[in-house]
C-alpha positions in Angstrom: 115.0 95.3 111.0 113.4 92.2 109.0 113.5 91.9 105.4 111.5 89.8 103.3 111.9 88.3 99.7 109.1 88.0 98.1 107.7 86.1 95.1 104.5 87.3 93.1 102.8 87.3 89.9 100.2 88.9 88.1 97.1 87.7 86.5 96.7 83.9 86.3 99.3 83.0 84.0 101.8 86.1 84.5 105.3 85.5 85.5 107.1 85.4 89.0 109.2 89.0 90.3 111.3 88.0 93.0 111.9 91.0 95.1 113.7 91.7 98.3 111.3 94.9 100.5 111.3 96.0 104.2 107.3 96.2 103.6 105.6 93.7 101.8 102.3 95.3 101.7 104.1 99.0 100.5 106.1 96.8 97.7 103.4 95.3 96.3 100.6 98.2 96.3 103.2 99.8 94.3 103.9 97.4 92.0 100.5 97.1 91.4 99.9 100.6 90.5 101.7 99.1 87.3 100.3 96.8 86.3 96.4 96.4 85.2 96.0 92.6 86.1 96.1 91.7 90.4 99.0 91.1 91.8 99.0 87.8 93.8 101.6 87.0 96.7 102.9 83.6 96.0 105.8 83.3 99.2 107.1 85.6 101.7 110.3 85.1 103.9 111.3 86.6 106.3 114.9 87.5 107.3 116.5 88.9 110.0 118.6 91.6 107.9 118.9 92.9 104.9 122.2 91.6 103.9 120.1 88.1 104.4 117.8 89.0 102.2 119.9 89.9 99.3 121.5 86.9 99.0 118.9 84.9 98.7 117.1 87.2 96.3 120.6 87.1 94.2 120.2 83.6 93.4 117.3 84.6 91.2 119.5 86.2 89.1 121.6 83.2 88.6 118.4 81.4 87.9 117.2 83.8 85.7 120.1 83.8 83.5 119.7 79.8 83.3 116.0 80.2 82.2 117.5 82.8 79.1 115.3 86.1 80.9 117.3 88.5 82.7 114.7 89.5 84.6 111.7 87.3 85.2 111.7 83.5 85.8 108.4 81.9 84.0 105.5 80.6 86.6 105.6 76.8 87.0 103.2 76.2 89.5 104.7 72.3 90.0 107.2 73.3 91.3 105.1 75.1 94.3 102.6 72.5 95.0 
């Protein structure tokens, strides 16, 4: 079965998740439930497995602790353009 990491904010200056779902779509409907400003879908990649998927969704964690927030890495849209 595919999995996907994802990458999303909300609201125009809102901060990145970085999320690893088997339904994109599902995921993000509810996260939005949430949150009150619209949730925007920055990258999705695919992956064959799961297992895939995980890993490179666990090097957000390592990024995360790098940036000093355990859980969300700040939005820097340089880096995506």
């Amino acid at each position: 079965m595919t999995s996907y990491v994802y990458v999303i904010h909300a609201g125009d200056a809102g901060p990145f998740k970085i999320g690893v779902t088997d339904n994109v779509a599902a995921r993000c409907m509810a996260l939005q439930g949430a949150d009150a400003h619209p949730i925007q879908i920055d990258a999705v990649l695919p992956f064959d497995t799961r297992a895939q998927a995980n890993i490179i969704e666990s090097t957000r964690r390592f990024a995360s602790r790098a940036s000093g927030s355990p859980t969300r890495v700040e939005r820097d849209s340089s880096r995506w353009e």
